[in-house]
N, C-alpha and C positions, 0 to 999 in steps of 0.2 A: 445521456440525453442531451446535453450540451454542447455536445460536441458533434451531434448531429447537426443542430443547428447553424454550428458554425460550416461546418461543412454546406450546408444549407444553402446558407449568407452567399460563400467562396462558391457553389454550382451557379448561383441567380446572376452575380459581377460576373461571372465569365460568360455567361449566355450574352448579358445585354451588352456586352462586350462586343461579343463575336456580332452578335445585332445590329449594332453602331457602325460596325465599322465594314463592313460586309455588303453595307447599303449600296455602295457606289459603284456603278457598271465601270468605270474609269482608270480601276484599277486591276492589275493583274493579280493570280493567284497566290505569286509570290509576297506581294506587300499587304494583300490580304492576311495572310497565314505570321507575316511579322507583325504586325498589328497585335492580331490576337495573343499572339505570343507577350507581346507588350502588356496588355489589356491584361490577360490572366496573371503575369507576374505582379503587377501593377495591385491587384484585388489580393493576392495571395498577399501578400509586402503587407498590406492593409491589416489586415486579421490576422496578422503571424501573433502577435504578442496579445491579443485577446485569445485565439488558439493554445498559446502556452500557457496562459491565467488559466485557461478550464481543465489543460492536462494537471496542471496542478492540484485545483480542487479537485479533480475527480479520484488524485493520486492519494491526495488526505482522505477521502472520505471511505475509500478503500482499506487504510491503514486503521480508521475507526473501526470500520467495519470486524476488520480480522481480530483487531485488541477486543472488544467488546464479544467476538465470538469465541476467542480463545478462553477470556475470566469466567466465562458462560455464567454471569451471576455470581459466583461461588464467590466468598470472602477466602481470601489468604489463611492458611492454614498455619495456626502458631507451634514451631518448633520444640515449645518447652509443653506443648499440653495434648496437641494433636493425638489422636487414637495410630495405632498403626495402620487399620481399616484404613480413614484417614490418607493417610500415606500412600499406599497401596492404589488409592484412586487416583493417583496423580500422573501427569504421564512419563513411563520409562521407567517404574519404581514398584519392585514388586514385596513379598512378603518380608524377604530376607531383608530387602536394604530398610525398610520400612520398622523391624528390629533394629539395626545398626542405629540408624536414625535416633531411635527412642532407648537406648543404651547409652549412644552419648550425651545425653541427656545431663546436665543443664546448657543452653548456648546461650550467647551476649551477643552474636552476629550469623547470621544466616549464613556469611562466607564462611564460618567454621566446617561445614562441612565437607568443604574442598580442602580447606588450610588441616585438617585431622585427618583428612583421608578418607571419610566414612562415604563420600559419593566421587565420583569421579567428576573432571572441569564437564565434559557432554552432559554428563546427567544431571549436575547442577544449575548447566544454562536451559536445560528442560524444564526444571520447577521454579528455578529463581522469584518468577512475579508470580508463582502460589503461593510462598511461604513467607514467615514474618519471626520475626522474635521479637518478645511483648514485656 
């Protein structure tokens, strides 16, 4: 939405640009068209770093977006208590590993499951921010 805007801003400076300067019967085509060419870089130059502020924002609120759609709500699932059900819901994790999981059973770190073998490093960076040990 913002960055219409700005684009907005940068279409209205180059219009009044080309406006300004375009007035004058005096001048040929050629210094017409360097003008403008001036004019536009000129407005562009302007709003570059207001431009980048809003790819910014719009880049975080993006990143909110997907972390808050990924937790979907759900609270972190504790390692020493979780059901295998549980488990099973999480993604990339099905019955079997979901046993494994709750056979190793007691953990003191969530990285245990890599560090014992019972998940592989991929499947661990799938559930990492589900799980907790409490």
């Amino acid at each position: 939405m913002m960055r219409w805007r700005w684009w907005g801003l940068a279409f209205v400076a180059v219009v009044a640009a080309t406006t300004a300067v375009g007035c004058s019967d005096n001048e040929s085509a050629a210094e017409r068209e360097a003008k403008i060419r001036e004019e536009a870089a000129k407005a562009v130059e302007k709003i570059k770093p207001e431009l980048k502020e809003a790819g910014r924002d719009i880049k975080a609120a993006a990143e909110g977006a997907k972390e808050g759609w990924d937790k979907g709500g759900r609270k972190p699932l504790d390692l020493n208590t979780a059901s295998a059900d549980d488990f099973a819901s999480l993604p990339g994790i099905g019955r079997s590993d979901a046993k494994r999981i709750i056979a190793g059973r007691p953990y003191r770190d969530r990285r245990e499951l890599v560090s014992r073998k019972i998940l592989t490093e991929a499947e661990y960076d799938r559930i990492r921010e589900h799980v907790v040990v409490k």
